[in-house]
C-alpha positions as CSV (number, residue, x, y, z in Angstrom):
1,X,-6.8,-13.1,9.6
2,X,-4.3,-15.1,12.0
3,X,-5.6,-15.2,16.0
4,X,-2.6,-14.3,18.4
5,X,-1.2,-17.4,19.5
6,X,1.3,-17.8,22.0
7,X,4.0,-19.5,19.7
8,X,3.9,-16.4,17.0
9,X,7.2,-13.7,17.5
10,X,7.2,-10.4,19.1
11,X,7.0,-8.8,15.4
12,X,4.0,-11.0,14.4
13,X,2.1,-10.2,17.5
14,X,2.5,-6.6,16.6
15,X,1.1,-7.2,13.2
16,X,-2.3,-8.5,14.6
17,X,-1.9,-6.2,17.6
18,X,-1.9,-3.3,15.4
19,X,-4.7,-4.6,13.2
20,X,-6.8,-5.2,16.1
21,X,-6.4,-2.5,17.7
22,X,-5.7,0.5,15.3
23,X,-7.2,-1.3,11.8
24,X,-4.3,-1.5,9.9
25,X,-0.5,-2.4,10.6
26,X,2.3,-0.6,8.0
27,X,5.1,-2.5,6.5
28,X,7.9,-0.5,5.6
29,X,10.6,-2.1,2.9
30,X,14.0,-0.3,2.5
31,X,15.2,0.2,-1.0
32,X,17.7,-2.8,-1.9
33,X,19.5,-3.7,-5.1
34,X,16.4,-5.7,-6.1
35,X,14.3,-3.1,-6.0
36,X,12.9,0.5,-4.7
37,X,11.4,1.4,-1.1
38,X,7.9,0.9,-0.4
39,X,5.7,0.6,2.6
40,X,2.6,-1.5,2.6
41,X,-0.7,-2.2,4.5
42,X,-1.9,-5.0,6.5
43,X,-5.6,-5.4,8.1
44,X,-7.8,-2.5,5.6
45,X,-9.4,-6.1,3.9
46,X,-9.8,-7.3,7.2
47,X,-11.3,-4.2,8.7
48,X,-12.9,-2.5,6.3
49,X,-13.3,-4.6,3.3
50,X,-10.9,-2.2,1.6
51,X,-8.2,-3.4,-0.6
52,X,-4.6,-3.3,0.8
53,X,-2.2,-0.8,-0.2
54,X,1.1,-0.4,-1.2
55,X,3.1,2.8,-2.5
56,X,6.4,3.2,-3.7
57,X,9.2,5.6,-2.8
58,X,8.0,7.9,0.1
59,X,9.9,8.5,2.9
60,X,8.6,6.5,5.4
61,X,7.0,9.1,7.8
62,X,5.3,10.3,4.6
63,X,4.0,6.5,3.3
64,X,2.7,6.2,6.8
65,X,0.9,9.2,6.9
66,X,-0.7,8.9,3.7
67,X,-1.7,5.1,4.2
68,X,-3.3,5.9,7.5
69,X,-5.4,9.0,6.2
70,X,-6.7,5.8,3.6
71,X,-7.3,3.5,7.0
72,X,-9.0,6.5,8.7
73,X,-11.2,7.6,5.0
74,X,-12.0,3.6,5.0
75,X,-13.2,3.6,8.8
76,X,-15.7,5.7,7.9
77,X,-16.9,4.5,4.9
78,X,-14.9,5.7,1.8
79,X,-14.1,3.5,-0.5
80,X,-10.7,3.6,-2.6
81,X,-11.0,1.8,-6.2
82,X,-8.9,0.8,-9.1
83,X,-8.2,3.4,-11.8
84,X,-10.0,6.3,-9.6
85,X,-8.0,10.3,-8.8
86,X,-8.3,11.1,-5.1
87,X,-7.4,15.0,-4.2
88,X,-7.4,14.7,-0.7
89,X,-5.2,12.3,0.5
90,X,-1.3,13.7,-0.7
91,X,-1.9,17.9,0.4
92,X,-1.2,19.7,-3.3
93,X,-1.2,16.2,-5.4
94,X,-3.5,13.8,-6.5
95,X,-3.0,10.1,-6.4
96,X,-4.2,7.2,-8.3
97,X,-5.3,4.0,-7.3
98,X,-3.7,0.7,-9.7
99,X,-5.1,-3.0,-9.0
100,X,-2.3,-5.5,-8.5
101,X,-2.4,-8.2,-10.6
102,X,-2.6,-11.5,-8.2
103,X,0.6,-12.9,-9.4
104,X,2.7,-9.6,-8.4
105,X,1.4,-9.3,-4.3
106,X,3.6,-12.3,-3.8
107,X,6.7,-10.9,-4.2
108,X,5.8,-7.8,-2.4
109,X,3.3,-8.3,0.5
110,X,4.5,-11.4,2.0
111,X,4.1,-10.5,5.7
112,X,0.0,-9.7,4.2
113,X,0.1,-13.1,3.2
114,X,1.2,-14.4,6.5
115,X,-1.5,-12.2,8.4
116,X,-4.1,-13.8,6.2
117,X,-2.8,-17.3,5.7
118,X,-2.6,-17.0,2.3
119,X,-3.3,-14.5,-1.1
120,X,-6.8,-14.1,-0.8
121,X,-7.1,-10.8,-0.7
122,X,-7.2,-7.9,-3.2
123,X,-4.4,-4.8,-3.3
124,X,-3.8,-1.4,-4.9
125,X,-0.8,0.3,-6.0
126,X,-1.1,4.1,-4.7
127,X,0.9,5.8,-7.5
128,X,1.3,10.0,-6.9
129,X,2.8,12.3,-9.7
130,X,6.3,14.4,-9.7
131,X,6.3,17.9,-8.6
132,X,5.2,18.7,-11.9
133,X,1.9,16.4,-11.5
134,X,3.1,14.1,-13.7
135,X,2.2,10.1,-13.2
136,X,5.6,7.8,-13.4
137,X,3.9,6.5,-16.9
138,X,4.0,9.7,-18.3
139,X,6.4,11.4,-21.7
140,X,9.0,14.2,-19.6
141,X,9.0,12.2,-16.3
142,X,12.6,12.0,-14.7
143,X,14.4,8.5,-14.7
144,X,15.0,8.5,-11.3
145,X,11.4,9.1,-10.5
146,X,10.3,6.6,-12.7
147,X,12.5,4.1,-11.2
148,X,11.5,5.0,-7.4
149,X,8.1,3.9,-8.0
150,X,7.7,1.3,-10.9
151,X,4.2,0.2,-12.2
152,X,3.3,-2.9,-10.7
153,X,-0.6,-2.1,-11.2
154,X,-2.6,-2.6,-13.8
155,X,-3.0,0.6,-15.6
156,X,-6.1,-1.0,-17.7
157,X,-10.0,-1.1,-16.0
């Protein structure tokens, strides 16, 4: 992880501020033409050893929640891995963990990348179902879900 320096911007001391201080710093990414929202973590490698995070298409408020009940489960000890069901994270849903392939987190988790000086760090796609509990991958899912949080896991162990 980068040290604070006096030369980095307000926004980049904020990144290792938060990481310092509360374990984790959350990037949130407004939906564009290129592509969905998502929010994504920074500092749970760091930290706790735990793989960084990113989900697709939660509001916000909601992403943040959810991605600090991970930080908080990873403080004290849980562990979060690829292909694995969590009940308690999302109240009345599941959610699944996906590794990201190496070659995706570039075009995705670029301040990460800055905080670490480099890739060298593993990530998971948090993926959670419709209302219906179905996953985006899934025969009956709704287009617009589907496209709110694309697949950039690996779905395969």
């Amino acid at each position: 992880m980068r040290e604070p320096s006096d030369g980095l911007s307000p926004e980049e001391k904020k990144v290792l501020s938060d990481v310092a201080e509360e374990g984790v710093h959350i990037v949130h990414v407004p939906v564009t033409d290129d592509g969905p929202s998502f929010s994504a973590t920074i500092g749970l490698w760091y930290q706790f050893e735990q793989p960084e995070l990113i989900v697709f298409g939660l509001p916000e408020e909601v992403a943040e929640e959810l991605l600090n009940a991970v930080a908080d489960a990873a403080d004290e000890g849980k562990r979060f891995k690829h292909a694995e069901n969590h009940k308690n994270l999302l109240v009345g849903y599941p959610v699944r963990f996906l590794n990201v392939p190496a070659e995706k987190v570039a075009g995705y988790m670029g301040t990460a990348q800055w905080a670490y000086a480099g890739t060298d760090f593993p990530v998971l796609q948090l993926v959670w179902p419709d209302k219906q509990h179905r996953w985006p991958w899934q025969e009956g899912v709704r287009d617009g879900f589907r496209l709110a949080q694309p697949i950039i896991g690996s779905r395969q162990a």
